[in-house]
Every structure is written in structure tokens, then in C-alpha cells.
C-alpha positions, 0 to 999 in steps of 0.5 A: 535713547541710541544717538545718531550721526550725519556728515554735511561738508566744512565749509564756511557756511555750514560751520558758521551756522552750526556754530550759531545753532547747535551746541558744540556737545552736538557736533565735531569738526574733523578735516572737511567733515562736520559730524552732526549728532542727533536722536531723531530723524525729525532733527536731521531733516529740520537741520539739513531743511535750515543749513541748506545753502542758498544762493543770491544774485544782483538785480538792477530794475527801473521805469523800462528795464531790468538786468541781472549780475548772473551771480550764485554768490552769497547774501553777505558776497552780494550786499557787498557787492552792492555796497562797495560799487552803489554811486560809482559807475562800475557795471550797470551802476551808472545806466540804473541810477535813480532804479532799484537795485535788489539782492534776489534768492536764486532758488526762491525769487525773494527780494532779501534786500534792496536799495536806490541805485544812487 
């Protein structure tokens, strides 16, 4: 069977999950490309369909109302985000106490995490 390659970017998404799913037989690092070998073009599609690069956004909500960070950040950027600023007053913190405050897939519209706005 004739092997095939295709190239995504180097980046720090796509090398973190190409280093916790393939086997480092299947690809190559080189500069700010990332060489992906594979035998059928099924394997190409569903790697490219996996790796795709979501993005998040901050979501605050209550009782009346809703506001959003704007943010095209990552997951892990905006559960810090959460994290770091929950119980202080810094933004919409202090006017959502009590409220929600969510991490919402930007391209999709799931809430992928939440937590009281203490």
C-alpha cells in the first residue's frame, strides 16, 4: 500500500493533538510544517475533521441579562480566564454575581463549561 502525506501548520494546538493521537511513526516535524503520513484518504479527512481548530468565547448570563467577552481564544485560555477573575470584580464579574458564567464554542453554540459567578 503507496503512503500519502499532507501538511497542517506547527502550531501549539495541532502539535499537541498530533502528539496525543498519532504515533510519531505517522508524522514529522519540520519548521512550521507538520507532515502527516497516512494510506487512505478516509484517514486524512477524519484527522483534518478532528484537529480542526475550535475557538471559545466567555458568556456571562442571569435572571435579565447576557454579555459576552468577544473572545476567539482557546478552551484552556478561557477556563483560565474564568479561573483567574471569578470572585473579584474585574469586567462583568462583579455585575454577574450570583449569574452563570459559560465558556461557548464559537463555531458550534455548546456550552463546554460553566460555573456561578461567585
Amino acid at each position: 500500500m503507496r503512503t500519502k502525506t499532507f501538511t497542517i501548520e506547527n502550531n501549539e494546538h495541532n502539535l499537541n493533538w498530533v502528539e496525543d493521537n498519532l504515533d510519531t511513526r505517522d508524522y514529522e516535524v519540520k519548521g512550521n510544517d507538520i507532515i502527516i503520513t497516512y494510506f487512505e484518504d478516509f484517514q486524512k479527512n477524519d484527522i483534518l475533521q478532528a484537529i480542526s481548530e475550535k475557538t471559545y468565547n466567555v458568556v456571562f448570563n442571569d435572571d435579565n441579562n447576557s454579555n459576552d467577552k468577544g473572545f476567539e481564544a482557546t478552551l484552556e485560555y478561557c477556563k483560565n480566564y474564568i479561573q483567574s477573575f471569578n470572585g473579584t470584580n474585574h469586567s462583568y464579574f462583579e455585575d454577574y454575581k450570583g449569574g452563570i458564567v459559560q465558556v461557548v464554542c464559537n463555531e458550534t453554540g455548546e456550552v463546554v463549561y460553566e460555573e456561578e459567578v461567585i
